[in-house]
C-alpha positions in Angstrom: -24.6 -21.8 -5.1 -27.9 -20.0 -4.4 -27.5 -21.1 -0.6 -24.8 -18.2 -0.6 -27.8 -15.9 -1.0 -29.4 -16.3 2.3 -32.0 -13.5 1.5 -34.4 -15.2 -0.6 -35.5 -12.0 -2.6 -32.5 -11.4 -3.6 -32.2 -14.7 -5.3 -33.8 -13.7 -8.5 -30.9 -11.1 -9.2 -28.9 -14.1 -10.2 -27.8 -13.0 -13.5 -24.3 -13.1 -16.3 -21.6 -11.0 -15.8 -22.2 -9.6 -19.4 -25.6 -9.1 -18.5 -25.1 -7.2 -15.1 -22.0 -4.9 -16.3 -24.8 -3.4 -18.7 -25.8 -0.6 -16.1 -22.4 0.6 -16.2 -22.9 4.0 -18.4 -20.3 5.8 -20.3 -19.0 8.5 -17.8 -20.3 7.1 -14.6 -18.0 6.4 -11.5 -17.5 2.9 -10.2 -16.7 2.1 -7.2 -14.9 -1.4 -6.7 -13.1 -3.8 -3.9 -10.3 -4.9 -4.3 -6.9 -4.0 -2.2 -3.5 -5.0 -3.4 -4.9 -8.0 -5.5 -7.2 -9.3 -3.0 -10.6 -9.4 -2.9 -10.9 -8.0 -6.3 -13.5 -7.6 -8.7 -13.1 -10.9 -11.0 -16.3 -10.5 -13.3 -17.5 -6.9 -13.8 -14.5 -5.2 -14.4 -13.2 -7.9 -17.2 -16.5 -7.5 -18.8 -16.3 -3.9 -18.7 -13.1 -4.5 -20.7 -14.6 -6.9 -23.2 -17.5 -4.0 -23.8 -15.2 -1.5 -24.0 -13.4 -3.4 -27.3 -16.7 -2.2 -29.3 -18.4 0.6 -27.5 -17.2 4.1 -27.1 -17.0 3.9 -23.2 -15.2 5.9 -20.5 -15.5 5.3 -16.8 -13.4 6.6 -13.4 -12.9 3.9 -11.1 -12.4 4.0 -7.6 -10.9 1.0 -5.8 -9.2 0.4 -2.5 -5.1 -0.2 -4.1 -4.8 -2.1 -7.0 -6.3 -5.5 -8.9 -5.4 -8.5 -9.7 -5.3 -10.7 -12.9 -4.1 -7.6 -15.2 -7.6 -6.4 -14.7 -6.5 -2.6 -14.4 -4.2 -3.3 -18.0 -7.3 -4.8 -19.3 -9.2 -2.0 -18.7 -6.5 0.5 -20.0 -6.0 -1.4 -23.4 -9.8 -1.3 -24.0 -9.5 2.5 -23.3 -12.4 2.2 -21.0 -10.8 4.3 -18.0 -10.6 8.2 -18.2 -9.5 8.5 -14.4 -8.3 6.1 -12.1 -7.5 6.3 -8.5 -5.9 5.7 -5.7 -3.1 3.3 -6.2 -2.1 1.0 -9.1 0.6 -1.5 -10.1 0.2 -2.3 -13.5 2.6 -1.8 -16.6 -0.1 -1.2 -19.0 -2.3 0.8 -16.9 1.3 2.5 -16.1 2.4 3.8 -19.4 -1.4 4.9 -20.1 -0.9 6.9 -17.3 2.7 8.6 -17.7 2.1 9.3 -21.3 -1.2 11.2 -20.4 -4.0 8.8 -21.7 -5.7 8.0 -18.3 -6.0 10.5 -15.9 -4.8 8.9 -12.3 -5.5 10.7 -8.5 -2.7 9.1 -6.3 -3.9 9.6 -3.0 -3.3 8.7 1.1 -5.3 5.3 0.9 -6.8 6.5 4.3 -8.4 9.7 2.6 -10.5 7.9 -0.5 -13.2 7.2 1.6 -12.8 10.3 4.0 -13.3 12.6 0.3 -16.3 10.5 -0.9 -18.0 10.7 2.7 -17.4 14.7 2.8 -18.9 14.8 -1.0 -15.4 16.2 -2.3 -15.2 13.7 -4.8 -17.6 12.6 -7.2 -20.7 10.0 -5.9 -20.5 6.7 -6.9 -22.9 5.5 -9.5 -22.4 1.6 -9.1 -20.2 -0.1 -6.6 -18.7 -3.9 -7.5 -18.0 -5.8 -4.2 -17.1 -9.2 -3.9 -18.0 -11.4 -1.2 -18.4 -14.8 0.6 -22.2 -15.1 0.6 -25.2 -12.6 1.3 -26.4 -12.5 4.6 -30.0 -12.4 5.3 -30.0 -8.9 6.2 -28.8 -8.7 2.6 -25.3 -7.6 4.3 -22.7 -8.5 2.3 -19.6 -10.9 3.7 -16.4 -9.7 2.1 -13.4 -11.6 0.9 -9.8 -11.4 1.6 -10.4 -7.2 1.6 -12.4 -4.6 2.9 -10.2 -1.8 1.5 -13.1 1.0 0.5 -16.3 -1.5 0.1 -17.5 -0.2 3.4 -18.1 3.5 1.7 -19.0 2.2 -2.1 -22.0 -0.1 -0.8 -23.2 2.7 1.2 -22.9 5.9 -1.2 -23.2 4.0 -4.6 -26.9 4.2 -6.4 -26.5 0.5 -7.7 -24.3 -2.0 -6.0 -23.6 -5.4 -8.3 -22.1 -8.5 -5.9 -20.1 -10.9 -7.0 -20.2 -14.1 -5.2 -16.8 -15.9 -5.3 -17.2 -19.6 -4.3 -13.5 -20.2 -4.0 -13.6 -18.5 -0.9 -14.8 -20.4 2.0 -17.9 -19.6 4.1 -16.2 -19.4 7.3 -14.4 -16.2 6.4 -17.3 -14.8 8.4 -15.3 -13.6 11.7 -12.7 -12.2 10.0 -13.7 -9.2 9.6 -13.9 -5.9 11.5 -16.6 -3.4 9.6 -16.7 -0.2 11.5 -17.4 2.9 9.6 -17.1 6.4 11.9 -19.4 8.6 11.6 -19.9 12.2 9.2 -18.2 15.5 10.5 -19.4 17.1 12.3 -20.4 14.5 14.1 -17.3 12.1 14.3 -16.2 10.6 17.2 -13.8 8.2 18.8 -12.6 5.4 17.4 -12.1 3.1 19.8 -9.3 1.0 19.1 -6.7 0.9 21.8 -4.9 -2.3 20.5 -4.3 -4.6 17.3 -6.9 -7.2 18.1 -9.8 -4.5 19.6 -12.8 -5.6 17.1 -15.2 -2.8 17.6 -17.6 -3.4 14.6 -19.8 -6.1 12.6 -19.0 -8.8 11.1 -20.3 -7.9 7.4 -20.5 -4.6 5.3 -24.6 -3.6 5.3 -26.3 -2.4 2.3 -29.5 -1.5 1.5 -30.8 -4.7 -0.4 -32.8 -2.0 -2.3 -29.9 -1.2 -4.1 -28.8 -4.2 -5.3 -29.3 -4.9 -8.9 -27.3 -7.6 -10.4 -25.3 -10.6 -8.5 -22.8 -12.7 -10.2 -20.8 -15.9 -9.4 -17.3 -16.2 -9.7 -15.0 -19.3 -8.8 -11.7 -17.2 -9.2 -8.9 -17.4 -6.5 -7.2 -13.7 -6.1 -3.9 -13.4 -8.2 -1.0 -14.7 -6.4 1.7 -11.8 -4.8 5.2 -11.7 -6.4 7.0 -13.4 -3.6 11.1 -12.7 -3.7 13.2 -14.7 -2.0 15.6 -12.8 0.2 18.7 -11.6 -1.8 22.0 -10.3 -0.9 20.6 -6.6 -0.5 17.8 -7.3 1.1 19.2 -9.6 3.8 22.1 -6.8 4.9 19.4 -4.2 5.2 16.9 -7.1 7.4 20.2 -7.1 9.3 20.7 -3.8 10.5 17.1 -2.9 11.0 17.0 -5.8 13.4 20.6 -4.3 15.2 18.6 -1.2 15.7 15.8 -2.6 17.3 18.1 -4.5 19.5 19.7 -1.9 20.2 16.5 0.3 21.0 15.8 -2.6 23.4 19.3 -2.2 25.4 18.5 1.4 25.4 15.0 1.1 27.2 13.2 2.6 24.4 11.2 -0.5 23.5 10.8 -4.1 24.8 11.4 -7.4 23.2 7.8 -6.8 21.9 8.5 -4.1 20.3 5.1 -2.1 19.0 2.7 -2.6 16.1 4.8 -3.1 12.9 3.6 -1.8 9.8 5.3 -3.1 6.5 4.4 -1.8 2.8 4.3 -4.6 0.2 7.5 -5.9 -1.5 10.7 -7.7 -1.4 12.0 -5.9 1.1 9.4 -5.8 3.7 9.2 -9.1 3.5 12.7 -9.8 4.2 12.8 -7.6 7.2 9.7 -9.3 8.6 11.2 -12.5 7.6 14.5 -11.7 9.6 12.3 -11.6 12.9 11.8 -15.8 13.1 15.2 -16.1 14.0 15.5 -13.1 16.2 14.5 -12.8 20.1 11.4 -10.2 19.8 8.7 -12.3 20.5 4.4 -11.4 20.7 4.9 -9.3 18.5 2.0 -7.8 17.3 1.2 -5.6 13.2 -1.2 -3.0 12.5 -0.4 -2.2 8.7 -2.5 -2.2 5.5 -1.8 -5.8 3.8 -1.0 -9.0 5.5 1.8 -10.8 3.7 3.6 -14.2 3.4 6.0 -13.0 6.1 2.8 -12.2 8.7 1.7 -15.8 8.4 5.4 -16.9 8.9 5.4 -15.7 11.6 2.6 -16.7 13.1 3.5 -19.7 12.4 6.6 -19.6 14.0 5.2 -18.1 17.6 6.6 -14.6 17.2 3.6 -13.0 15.9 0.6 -13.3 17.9 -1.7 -11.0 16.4 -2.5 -9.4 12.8 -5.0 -6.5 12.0 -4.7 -4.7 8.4 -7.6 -3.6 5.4 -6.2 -7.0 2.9 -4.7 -10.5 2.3 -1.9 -9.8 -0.7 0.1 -13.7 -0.2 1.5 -16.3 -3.1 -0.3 -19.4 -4.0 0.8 -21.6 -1.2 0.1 -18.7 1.3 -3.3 -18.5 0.1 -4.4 -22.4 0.3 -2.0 -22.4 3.5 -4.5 -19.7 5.1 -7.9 -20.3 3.4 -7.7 -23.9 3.7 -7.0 -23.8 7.7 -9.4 -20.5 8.8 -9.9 -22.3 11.7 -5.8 -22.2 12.8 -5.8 -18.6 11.6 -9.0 -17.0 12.6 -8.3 -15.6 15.8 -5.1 -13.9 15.0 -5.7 -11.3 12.4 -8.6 -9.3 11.7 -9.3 -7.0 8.2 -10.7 -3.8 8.6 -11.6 -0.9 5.6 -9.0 1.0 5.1 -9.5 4.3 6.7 -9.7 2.2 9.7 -6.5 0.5 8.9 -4.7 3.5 7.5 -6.0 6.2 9.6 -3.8 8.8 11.7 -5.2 8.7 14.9 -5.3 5.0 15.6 -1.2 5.0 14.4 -0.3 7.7 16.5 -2.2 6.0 19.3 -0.7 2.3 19.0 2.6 3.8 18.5 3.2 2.0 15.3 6.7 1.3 13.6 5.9 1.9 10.3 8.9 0.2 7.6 8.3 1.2 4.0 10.2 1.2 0.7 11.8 4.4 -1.0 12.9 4.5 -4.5 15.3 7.4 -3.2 16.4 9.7 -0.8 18.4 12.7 -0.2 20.9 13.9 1.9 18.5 15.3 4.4 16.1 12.8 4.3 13.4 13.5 1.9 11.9 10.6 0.7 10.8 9.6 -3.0 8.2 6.6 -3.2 6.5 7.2 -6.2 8.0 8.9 -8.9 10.9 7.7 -11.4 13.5 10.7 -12.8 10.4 13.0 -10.8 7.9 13.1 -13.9 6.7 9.1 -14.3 4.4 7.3 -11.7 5.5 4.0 -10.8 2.8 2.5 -8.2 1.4 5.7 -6.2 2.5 6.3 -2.2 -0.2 3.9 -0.9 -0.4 3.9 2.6 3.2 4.8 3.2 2.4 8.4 4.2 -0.7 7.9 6.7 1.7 5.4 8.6 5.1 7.3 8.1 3.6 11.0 9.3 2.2 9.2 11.8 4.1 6.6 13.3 6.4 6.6 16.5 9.4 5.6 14.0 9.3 6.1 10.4 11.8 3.8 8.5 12.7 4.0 4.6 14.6 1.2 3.4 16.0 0.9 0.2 19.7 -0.6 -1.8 22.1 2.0 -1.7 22.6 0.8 -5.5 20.9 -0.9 -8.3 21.7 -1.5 -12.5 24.6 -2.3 -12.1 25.8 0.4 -9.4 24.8 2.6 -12.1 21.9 5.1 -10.0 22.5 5.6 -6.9 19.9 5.5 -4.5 20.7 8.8 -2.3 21.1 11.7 -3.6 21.5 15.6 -3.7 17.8 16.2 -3.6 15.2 14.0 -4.6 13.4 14.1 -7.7 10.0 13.9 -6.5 9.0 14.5 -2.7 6.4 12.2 -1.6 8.1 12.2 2.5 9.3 15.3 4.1 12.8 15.4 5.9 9.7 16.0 9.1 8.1 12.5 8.5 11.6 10.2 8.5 13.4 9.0 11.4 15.4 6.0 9.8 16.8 5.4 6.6 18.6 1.8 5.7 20.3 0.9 2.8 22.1 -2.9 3.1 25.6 -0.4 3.3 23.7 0.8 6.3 21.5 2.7 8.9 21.3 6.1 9.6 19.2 7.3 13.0 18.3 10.7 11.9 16.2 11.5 15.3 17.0 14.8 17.0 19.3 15.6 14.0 19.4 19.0 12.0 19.7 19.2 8.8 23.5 19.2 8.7 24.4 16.3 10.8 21.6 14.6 8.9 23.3 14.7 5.7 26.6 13.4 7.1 25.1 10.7 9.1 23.7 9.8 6.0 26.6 9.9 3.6 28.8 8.0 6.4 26.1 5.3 6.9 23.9 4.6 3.5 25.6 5.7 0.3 27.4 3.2 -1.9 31.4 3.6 -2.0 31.1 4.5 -5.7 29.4 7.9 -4.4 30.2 8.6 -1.5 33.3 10.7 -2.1 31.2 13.0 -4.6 28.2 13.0 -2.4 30.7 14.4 0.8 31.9 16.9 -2.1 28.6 17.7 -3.1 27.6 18.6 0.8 31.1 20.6 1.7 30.9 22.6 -1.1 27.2 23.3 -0.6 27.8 23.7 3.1 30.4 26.6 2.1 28.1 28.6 -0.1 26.2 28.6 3.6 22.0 28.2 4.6 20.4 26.1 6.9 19.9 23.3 4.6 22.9 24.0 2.3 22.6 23.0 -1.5 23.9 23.6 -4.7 20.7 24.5 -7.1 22.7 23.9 -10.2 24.0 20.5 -9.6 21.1 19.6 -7.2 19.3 17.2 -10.1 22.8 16.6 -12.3 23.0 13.0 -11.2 19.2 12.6 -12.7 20.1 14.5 -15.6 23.4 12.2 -16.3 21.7 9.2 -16.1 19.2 10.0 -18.3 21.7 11.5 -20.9 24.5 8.6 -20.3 23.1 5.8 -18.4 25.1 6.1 -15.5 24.8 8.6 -12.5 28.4 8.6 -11.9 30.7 10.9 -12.5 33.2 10.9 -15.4 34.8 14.7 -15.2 35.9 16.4 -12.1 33.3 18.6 -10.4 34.4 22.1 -10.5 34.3 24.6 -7.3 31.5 26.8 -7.2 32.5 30.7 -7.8 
């Protein structure tokens, strides 16, 4: 194992897990890899847990999205976190959160960095990184992330490693480690396509700084792979009409642009529905490469890959890692406010696809907050790409429990996406083009084209009534939120007495 440590002083730092997550000080700020599950801490941070059972301990960690192996719930239950940010995914960690225990910062994944860099966020005290092996520049070779490592090895006081064995030497190549420089002295980035690399190959720290490295044998926690449903399916269906359609039009080729997909069910459905299509090189700039991305490569239709992670099941992961050599030249992980940031999206002309837990009428999208108050994962990287992209598409069921909420609305409870940053919306009832569309002829085109029949007729009454009372983007204030309110009061957003006309 020591051969992974190819700078020879560094050797000596060889220590336990319990031993090395000693410097970690009650009220200090840790910075940690780890982006969607991969490339996670799989040592400190479980120790940190196990320590925080008998000491009085309280931390804010940084990371790049979320862990794996129930890490972040580990964490929670020990009552070790007092803030947590950017992103997370875990039930425990969840409810610690919406009942006011932890503190959480849910934040553009391309601005964690940015804030650190520009010293409007707390310094890091410790960073945990994992990695391949050491190089003997005392570098560090990453895993299957770079998320914010990049930024933590260079800003933290302390860096601990962890050395993860499972993970094959010849990851090195992977890789893309750029990092731009400070204001005022930033300047271009130079990416003009998917597969530009433009950086090294491993994330440089000063060897200085490191105090404590750890070995690990751990494979990343598998992703929650769906098979495509009914729901999901229809919507993979007319997504892929539209872009045939775009393609008949002249407005793209059968090469579409960069995708961009957010994590899920449903992205991976829509990708999936591109094997049997006829868009071929296609090519992804996006923030996590799933199942579907290898898929596809695997298939021919996806010639290139470049995101900040690696979030894929079981067989996925053995499937990738055991066969670098098959896989190495077509996708390439960068940190992630390379992967996430504005320019480069708006430059590549990315089609960004992401996931909405609702949307109104006119557009306004809701990726983060259940009945507006409780946090389910955090907006991730949906709003770098959707702000940014040269088409921004929400997809989401028209209906879920039971055709009991409905998934469009009146007004949304909790705007994460203005009406300004959504071109498409697509339930599996169906699509709605929104460009070049004011508010008005949003909301019918949306009520035609994505509601579900059980509330469509009260949706249309909801808008004419609204449209009556007059404004540019007519509503009706006191019924705006009633379909929230009379689910949470009878289980059910639809509608048992008549809706009376406004006076």
């Amino acid at each position: 194992m020591l051969e992974r440590i190819r700078l020879e002083s560094l050797r000596q730092k060889v220590t336990t897990a319990e031993n090395a997550v000693k410097m970690i000080k009650d009220g200090m700020t840790i910075g940690s890899s780890g982006f969607t599950k991969a490339g996670d801490s799989k040592a400190i941070l479980p120790a940190l847990a196990e320590r925080g059972k008998t000491e009085d301990l309280k931390v804010t960690l940084m990371t790049g999205a979320s862990l794996g192996h129930g890490t972040d719930g580990k964490l929670a239950e020990a009552n070790v976190l007092r803030k947590r940010m950017p992103f997370q995914v875990d039930p425990i960690l969840r409810n610690k959160i919406n009942n006011g225990e932890i503190l959480f910062i849910d934040q553009h994944l391309s601005e964690s960095a940015e804030l650190l860099h520009t010293k409007n966020l707390q310094s890091i005290d410790v960073a945990v990184i994992e990695a391949a092996y050491i190089e003997r520049d005392g570098s560090i070779v990453p895993t299957t992330s770079v998320g914010n490592s990049v930024t933590f090895a260079a800003l933290a006081k302390k860096v601990i490693i962890e050395i993860n064995t499972e993970v094959p030497e010849e990851v090195y190549g992977i890789h893309d480690i750029y990092q731009a420089e400070d204001y005022p002295y930033r300047n271009v980035i130079p990416i003009v396509a998917p597969w530009n690399k433009i950086g090294r190959k491993s994330i440089p720290v000063d060897p200085n700084k490191i105090e404590a490295i750890v070995f690990t044998n751990l494979k990343d926690s598998p992703a929650d792979i769906a098979e495509p449903d009914e729901k999901t399916t229809a919507i993979a269906k007319h997504l892929l009409r539209f872009f045939e359609n775009e393609v008949q039009l002249g407005r793209l080729t059968d090469r579409l642009l960069p995708l961009q997909a957010g994590i899920g069910k449903v992205a991976n459905a829509v990708l999936t529905g591109f094997k049997d299509s006829n868009f071929y090189d296609l090519t992804m700039f996006s923030e996590v490469l799933q199942d579907s991305t290898f898929d596809l490569i695997d298939s021919g239709k996806l010639s290139f890959a470049s995101a900040s992670s690696i979030t894929v099941s079981k067989d996925c992961y053995e499937r990738v890692l055991g066969n670098l050599s098959k896989y190495k030249e077509k996708f390439v992980l960068r940190p992630q406010n390379i992967s996430n940031t504005p320019g480069l999206i708006r430059r590549l002309g990315v089609i960004a696809i992401n996931t909405a837990i609702e949307f109104d009428i006119y557009g306004n999208v809701n990726s983060t907050h259940i009945g507006g108050t409780k946090i389910m994962n955090g907006i991730g990287g949906s709003g770098d790409f959707a702000r940014n992209a040269y088409l921004s598409i929400f997809v989401t069921q028209a209906a879920s429990k039971g055709n009991n909420i409905s998934h469009v609305l009146p007004m949304v409870s909790h705007t994460d996406h203005t009406e300004h940053d959504v071109d498409i919306l697509v339930t599996d009832v169906g699509l709605a083009d929104l460009r070049g569309l004011a508010p008005r002829e949003r909301a019918q085109k949306i009520i035609d084209n994505c509601v579900h029949p059980d509330y469509r007729e009260e949706l249309q009454s909801y808008f004419d009534r609204a449209c009556e009372r007059g404004g540019h983007t007519p509503h009706l204030l006191e019924e705006a939120f009633s379909w929230h309110l009379r689910f949470s009061e009878t289980g059910s957003m639809k509608q048992t007495t008549a809706v009376e006309a406004p006076n």
